[in-house]
N, C-alpha and C positions, 0 to 999 in steps of 0.2 A: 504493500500500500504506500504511495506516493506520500511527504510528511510535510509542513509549512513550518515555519517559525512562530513559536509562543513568545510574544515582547515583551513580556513583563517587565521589566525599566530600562528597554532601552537592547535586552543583553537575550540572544535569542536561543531558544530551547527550542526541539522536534518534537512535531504531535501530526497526530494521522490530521489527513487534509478534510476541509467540512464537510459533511453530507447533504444533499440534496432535505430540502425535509418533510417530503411526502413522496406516495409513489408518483405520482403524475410527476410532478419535476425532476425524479430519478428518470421517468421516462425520455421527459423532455431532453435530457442532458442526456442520456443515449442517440439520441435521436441528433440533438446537434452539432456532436459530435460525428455524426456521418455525410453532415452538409460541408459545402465551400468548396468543393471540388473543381467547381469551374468559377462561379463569382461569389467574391466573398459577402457583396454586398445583399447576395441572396439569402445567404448565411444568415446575418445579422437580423433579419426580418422576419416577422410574426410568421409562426409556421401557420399553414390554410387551418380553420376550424380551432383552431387554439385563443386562450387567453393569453392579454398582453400582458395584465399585471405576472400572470404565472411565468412568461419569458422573461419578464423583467428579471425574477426571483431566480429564477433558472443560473441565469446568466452572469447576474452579480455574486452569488457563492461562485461560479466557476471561474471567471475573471481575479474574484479577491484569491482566491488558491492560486493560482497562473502567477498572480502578481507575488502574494509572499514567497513561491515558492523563489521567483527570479530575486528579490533582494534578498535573501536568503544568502545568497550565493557575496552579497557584498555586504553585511550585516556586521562584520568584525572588522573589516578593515573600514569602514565607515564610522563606528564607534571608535578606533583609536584613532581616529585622524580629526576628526570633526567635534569638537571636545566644548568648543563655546559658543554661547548664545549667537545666531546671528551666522556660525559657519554651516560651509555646506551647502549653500541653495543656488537655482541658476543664476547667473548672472542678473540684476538690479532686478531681486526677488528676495526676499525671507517672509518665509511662514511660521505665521503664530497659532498656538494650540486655542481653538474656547469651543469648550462642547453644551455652554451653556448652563451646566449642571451641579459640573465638579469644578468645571476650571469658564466665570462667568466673565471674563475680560482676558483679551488676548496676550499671550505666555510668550512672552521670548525663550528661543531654547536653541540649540542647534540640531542641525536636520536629521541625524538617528534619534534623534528624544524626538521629534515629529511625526517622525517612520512610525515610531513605538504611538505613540498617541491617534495617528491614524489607525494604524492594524487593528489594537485592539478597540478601537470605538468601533470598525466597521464589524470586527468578529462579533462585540455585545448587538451593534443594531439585526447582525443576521440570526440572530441565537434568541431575540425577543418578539416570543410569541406573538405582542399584538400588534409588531408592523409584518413579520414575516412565519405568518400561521402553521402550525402543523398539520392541523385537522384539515383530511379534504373536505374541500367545498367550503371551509371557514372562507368567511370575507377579507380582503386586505382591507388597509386603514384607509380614509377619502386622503389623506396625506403620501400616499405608498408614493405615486408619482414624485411628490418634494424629496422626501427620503434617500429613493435612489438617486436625486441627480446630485445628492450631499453626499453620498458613497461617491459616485463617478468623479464627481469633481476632489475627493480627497484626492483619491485612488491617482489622477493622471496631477499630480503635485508629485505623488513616489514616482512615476514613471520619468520626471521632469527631472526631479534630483539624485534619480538614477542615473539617466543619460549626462546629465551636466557634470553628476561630481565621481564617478563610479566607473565611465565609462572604461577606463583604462584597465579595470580590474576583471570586468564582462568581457573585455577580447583576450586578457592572459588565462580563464579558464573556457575560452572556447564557446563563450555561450551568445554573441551578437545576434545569429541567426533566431534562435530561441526570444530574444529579447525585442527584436527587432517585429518577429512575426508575432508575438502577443500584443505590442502596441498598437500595431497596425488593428488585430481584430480590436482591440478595444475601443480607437477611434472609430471604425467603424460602427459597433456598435452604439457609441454617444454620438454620432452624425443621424443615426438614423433614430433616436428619439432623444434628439435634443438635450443629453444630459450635461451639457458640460461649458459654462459660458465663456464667450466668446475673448473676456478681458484674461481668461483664467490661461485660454489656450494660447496664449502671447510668449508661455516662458519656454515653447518649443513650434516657436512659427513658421520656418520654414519648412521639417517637417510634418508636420499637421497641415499646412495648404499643399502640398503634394497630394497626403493622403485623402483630401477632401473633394480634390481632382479626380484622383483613380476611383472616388464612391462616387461623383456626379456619375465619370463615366460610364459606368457598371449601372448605372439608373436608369434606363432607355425611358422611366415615365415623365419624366422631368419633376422629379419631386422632392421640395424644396429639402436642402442638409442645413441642419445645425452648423455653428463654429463655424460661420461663414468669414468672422472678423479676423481671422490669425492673417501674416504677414506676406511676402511677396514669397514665390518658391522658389528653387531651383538649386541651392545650393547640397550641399550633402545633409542627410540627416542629424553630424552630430557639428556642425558647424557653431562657433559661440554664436549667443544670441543675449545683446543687451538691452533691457529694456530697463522704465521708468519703473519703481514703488508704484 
């Protein structure tokens, strides 16, 4: 069984990767797992006769697994290198923690103590019955839509300060390909319902208008993508990229 990192402050432990949390999304997740073959942006799309909030739910446990398992891989050398508030993030970016709850005004920290505050925020929202039900046929919440796009939009901050601060470390264990092909589906999937705003997808612009291009393409209906604002394309994927606070 495939394992993700436990963050508990920062500092990561193996545990088996999430489970689906009914049968139908077990199913789901079989099942999507045998799309993309030919367009990925078919992929990412309601399958025919399905529920959207259940692809939603599908997709975000499998994505959040995809994602811990790749920083995983840069989880130690991130933690000795990035040691103070303020390091670690793309280029004229730092992210601050507030979940509202525990932590009610935004946390300066450095970007493995963010890594760790996103993971396990998004583990607790997947793990809590009354945004992401077990019981079939339970209702999700009228909020499920808001919820996921607060997962998406953590979730593509790691993949930001992955690429930015990490990269060096993803091509010494061989794993670009891997890293490279899970972002992609991820944008894909937030181009195609909207998860992820447009100011957010600034701190990896070039490649994000690339990939925004290849999902028009792949769209023969003309129907309109998300993260339409990121930047001009054409440069390599890991090109710096400086932007404003």
């Amino acid at each position: 069984m495939r394992k993700f990192l436990d963050w508990g402050n920062g500092k990561g432990t193996f545990k088996p990767t999430r489970k689906q949390g009914t049968a139908r999304r077990a199913r789901l997740h079989d099942y999507a797992r045998t799309l993309g073959m030919g367009s990925l942006r078919s992929a990412v799309s309601v399958p025919e006769s399905e529920n959207e909030q259940e692809w939603l739910a599908v997709n975000a446990v499998d994505l959040f697994n995809e994602l811990s398992l790749l920083y995983g891989v840069v989880s130690d050398t991130a933690a000795g290198k990035y040691t103070k508030a303020g390091e670690g993030f793309p280029p004229g970016f730092e992210y601050r923690w507030m979940d509202g709850v525990r932590v009610k005004s935004p946390l300066r920290c450095s970007s493995p103590e963010y890594v760790a505050y996103v993971m396990n925020w998004v583990e607790a929202q997947l793990a809590d019955e009354s945004i992401f039900p077990t019981m079939e046929g339970a209702p999700f919440p009228p909020s499920f839509h808001e919820v996921i796009g607060n997962i998406f939009k953590r979730l593509f901050r790691v993949y930001a300060i992955t690429y930015h601060s990490h990269f060096t470390t993803i091509e010494a264990v061989g794993a670009v390909e891997h890293l490279n092909t899970s972002f992609k589906h991820f944008m894909f999937f937030a181009f195609e319902f909207k998860l992820v705003p447009d100011k957010e997808l600034k701190a990896l612009s070039e490649p994000v208008q690339h990939m925004l291009e290849q999902y028009a393409a792949q769209n023969p209906a003309g129907h309109a993508a998300g993260g339409g604002g990121a930047g001009a394309g054409g440069a390599g994927i890991f090109a710096p990229i400086a932007e404003e606070r």
